[in-house]
N, C-alpha and C positions, 0 to 999 in steps of 0.2 A: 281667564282671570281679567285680562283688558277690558273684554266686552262688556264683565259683571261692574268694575272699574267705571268705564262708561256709562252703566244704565244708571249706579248710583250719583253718577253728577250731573245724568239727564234727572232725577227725581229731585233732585236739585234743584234746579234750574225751573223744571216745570211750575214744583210750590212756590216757589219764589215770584216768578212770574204771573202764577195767580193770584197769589197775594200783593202785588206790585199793581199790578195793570188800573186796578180798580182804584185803588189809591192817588196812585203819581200820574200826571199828565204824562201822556205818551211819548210829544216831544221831548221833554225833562229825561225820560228811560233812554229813550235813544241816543241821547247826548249823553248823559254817564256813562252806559257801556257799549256805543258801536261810535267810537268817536271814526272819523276818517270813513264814516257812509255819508250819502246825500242821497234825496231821492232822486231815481236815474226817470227820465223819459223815453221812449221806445228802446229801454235796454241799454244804453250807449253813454248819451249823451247828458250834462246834467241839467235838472232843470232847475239849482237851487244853486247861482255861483257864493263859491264857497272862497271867503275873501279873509285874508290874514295880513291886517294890519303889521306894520313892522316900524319901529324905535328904534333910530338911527343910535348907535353903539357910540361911545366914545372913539376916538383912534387908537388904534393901537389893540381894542379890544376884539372876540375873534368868538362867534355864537358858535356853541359844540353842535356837532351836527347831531339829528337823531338815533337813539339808538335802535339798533334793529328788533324788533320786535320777536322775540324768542316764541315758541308755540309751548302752551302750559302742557301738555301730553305728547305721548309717544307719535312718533313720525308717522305709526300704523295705521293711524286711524282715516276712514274715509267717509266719505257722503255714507254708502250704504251703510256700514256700522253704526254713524248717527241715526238714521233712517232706523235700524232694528232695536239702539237703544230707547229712544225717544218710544218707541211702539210699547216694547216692555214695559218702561216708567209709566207711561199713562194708563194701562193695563191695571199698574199698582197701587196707584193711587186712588184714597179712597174717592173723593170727588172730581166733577169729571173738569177737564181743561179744553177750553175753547181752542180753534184750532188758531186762533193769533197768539193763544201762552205755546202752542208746541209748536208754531212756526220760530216765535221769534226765542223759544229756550234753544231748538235744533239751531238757529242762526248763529246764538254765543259757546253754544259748542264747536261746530267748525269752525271760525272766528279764533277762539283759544288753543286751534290744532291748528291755527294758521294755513287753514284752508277759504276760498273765495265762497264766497254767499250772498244770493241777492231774495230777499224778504218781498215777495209780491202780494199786493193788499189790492183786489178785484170785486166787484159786482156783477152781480147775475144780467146777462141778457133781458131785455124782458121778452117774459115767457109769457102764455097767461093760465091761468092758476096760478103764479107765483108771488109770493109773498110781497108787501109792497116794496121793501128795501132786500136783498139776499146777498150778504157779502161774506169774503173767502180770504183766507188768508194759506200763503204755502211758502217753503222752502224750496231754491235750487240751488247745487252746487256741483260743478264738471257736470251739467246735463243727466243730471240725478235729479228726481224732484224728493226731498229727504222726509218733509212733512208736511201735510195737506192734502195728499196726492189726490186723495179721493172728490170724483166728478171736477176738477179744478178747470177740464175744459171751456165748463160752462160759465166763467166766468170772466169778464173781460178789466184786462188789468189796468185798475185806478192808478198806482204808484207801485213802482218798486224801489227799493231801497240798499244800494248794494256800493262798493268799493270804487270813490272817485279817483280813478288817476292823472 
């Protein structure tokens, strides 16, 4: 029942995303819903410092700290379950989804399980025969690769996009 649960807010997420992507500049998506990402450079470190102005309070006055971020679903869920739901959803839907709509739908589902995700956006080695541009998009989470997995070797990572601490 979770799983089915799951696949339906991966088909979710999926149409959304494809109806989305095309539309709304990418940046703009990522800022609505991966607020507290930057894109990382070799994995780590950021490469976009991310600066938050602050407005000195009156005295006396006291900013509430944040609140912790609760996970929209069950504690149960993991990388591989999004990994299996995501597969079903695309499976179901009638039109197909690039692999940047099921990188980045698998991202906001781990993301809402309160699980770590980092969204890697890569280009092809050059090969020859290959296309002039070949780029790839994939999910990892705990050393899961959740969506994209397939040949993602062969692509050397532009940008990833995951959780600045």
């Amino acid at each position: 029942m979770a799983e089915q649960r799951l696949t339906l807010r991966a088909i979710g997420w999926l149409a959304f995303m494809r109806l989305a992507l095309p539309l709304l500049p990418f940046r703009r998506l990522r800022g609505w819903f991966y607020k507290g990402t930057a894109p990382l450079v070799g994995g780590a470190s950021p490469a976009v410092s991310v600066s938050t102005s602050t407005v000195p309070l009156p005295s006396g006055t006291h900013r509430a700290a944040p609140a912790a971020r609760t996970p929209l679903v069950a504690d149960s869920i993991t990388p591989s379950a999004v990994r299996r739901a995501v597969a079903r959803a695309v499976r179901t839907l009638p039109v197909e989804a690039s692999c940047l709509v099921q990188a980045m739908a698998a991202e906001r589902l781990l993301r809402t399980a309160g699980l770590e995700a980092t969204l890697n956006i890569g280009v092809a080695r050059v090969e020859p025969q290959a296309p002039p541009l070949d780029a790839h998009a994939w999910v990892e989470s705990q050393g899961v690769i959740v969506a994209g997995e397939l040949d993602y070797e062969r692509y050397a990572v532009l940008i990833r996009y995951g959780t600045v601490r």
